[in-house]
PAVOLUM-113851 format. One record per residue: residue in one letter; x, z, y of N, C-alpha, C in turn. Coordinates in steps of 0.2 Angstrom, whole numbers, padded with zeros to 4 digits, always signed. Layout:
<nodes>
AXZYXZYXZY...
</nodes>
This chain:
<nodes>
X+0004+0000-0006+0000+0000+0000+0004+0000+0006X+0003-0005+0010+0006-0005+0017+0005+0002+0021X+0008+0002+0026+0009+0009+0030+0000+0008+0035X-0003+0002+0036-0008+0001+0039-0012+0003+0038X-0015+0001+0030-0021+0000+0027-0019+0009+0023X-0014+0011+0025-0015+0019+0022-0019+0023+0029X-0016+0020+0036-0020+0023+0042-0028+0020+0041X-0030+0014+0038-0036+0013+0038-0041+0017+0034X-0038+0019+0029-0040+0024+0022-0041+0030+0025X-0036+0033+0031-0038+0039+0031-0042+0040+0037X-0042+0036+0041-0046+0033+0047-0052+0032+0044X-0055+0030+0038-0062+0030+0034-0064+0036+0030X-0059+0040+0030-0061+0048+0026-0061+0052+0031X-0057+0052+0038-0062+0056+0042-0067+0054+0046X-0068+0049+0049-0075+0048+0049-0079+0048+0045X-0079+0047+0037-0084+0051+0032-0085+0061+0035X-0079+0063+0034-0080+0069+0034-0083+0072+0042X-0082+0070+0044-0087+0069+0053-0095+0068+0052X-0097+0064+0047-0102+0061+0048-0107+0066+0045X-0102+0068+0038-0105+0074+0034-0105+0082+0036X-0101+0084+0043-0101+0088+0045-0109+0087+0050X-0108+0082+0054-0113+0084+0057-0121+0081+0055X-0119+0080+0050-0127+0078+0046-0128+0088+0043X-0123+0089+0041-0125+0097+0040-0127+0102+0046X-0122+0099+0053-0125+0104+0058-0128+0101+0061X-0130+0094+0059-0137+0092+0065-0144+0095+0062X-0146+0097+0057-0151+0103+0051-0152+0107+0057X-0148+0113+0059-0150+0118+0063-0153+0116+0069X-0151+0112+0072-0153+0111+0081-0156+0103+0083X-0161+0106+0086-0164+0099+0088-0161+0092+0092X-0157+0089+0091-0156+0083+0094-0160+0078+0097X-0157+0073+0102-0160+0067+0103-0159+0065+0099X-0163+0059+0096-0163+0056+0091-0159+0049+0094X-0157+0044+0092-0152+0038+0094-0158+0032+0095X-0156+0030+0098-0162+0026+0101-0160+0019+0097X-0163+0013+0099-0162+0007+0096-0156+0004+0098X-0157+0005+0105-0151+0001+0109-0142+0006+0109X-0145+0012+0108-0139+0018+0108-0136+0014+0099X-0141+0011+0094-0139+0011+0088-0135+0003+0087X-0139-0001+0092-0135-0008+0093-0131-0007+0096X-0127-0004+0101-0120-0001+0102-0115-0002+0097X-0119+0005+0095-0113+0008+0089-0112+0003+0083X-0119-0002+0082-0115-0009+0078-0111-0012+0080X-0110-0014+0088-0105-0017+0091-0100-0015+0090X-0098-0009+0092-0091-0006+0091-0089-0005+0085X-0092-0005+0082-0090-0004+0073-0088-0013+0072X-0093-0017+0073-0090-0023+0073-0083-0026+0076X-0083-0023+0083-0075-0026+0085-0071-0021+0081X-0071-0016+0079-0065-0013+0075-0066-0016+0070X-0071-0016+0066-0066-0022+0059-0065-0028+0062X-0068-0033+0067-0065-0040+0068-0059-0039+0075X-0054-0032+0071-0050-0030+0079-0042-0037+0077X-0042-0039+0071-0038-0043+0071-0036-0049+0073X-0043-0054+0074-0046-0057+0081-0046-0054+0087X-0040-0052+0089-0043-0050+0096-0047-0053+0101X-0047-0059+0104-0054-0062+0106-0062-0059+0104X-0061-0061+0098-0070-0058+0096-0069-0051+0095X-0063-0045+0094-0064-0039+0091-0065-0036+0101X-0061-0038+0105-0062-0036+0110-0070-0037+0115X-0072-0043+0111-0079-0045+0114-0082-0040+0114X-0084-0041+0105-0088-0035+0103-0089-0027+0106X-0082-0025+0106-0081-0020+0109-0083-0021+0115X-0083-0023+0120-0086-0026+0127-0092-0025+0127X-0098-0026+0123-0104-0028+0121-0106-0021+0122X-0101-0020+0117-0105-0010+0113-0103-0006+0118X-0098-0008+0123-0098-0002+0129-0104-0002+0134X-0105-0009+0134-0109-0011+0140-0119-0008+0137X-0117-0011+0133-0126-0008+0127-0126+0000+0131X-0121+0004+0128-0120+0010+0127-0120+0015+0136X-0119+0013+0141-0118+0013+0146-0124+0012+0149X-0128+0007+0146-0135+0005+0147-0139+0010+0147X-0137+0011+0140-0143+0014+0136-0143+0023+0140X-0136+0025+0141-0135+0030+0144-0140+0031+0152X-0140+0026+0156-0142+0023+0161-0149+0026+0160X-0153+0023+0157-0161+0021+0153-0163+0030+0154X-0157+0033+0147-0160+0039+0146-0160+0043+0152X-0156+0043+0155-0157+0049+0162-0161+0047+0166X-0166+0043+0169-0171+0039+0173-0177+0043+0168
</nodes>
């Protein structure tokens, strides 16, 4: 295994373990829920990091899901 794809592997276990803590501490206390627009973000950004090797389309993406997310930011305080 290259030195890369080892940072990728643990790069993917802790965000598993991130997800799974706060799925156990989101049970106690009432959240806002993720909207639609807050959740088409967060596929943007998950999309330009996998296509971050294309930089042109990985930083697009990224682009998109900052701008969504800023948005959506915007929406909820109004």
């Amino acid at each position: 295994m290259s030195a890369s794809s080892i940072y990728t592997l643990i790069s993917i276990v802790v965000l598993l373990v991130i997800v799974v803590v706060a799925f156990i501490l989101g049970r106690r206390e009432p959240h806002n829920n993720l909207t639609p627009l807050g959740g088409l973000a967060f596929g943007f950004i998950v999309a330009g990091i996998l296509f971050g090797a294309n930089q042109v389309v990985g930083y697009s993406f990224l682009g998109v899901g900052v701008l969504l997310a800023v948005i959506d930011i915007i929406r909820r305080r109004k």
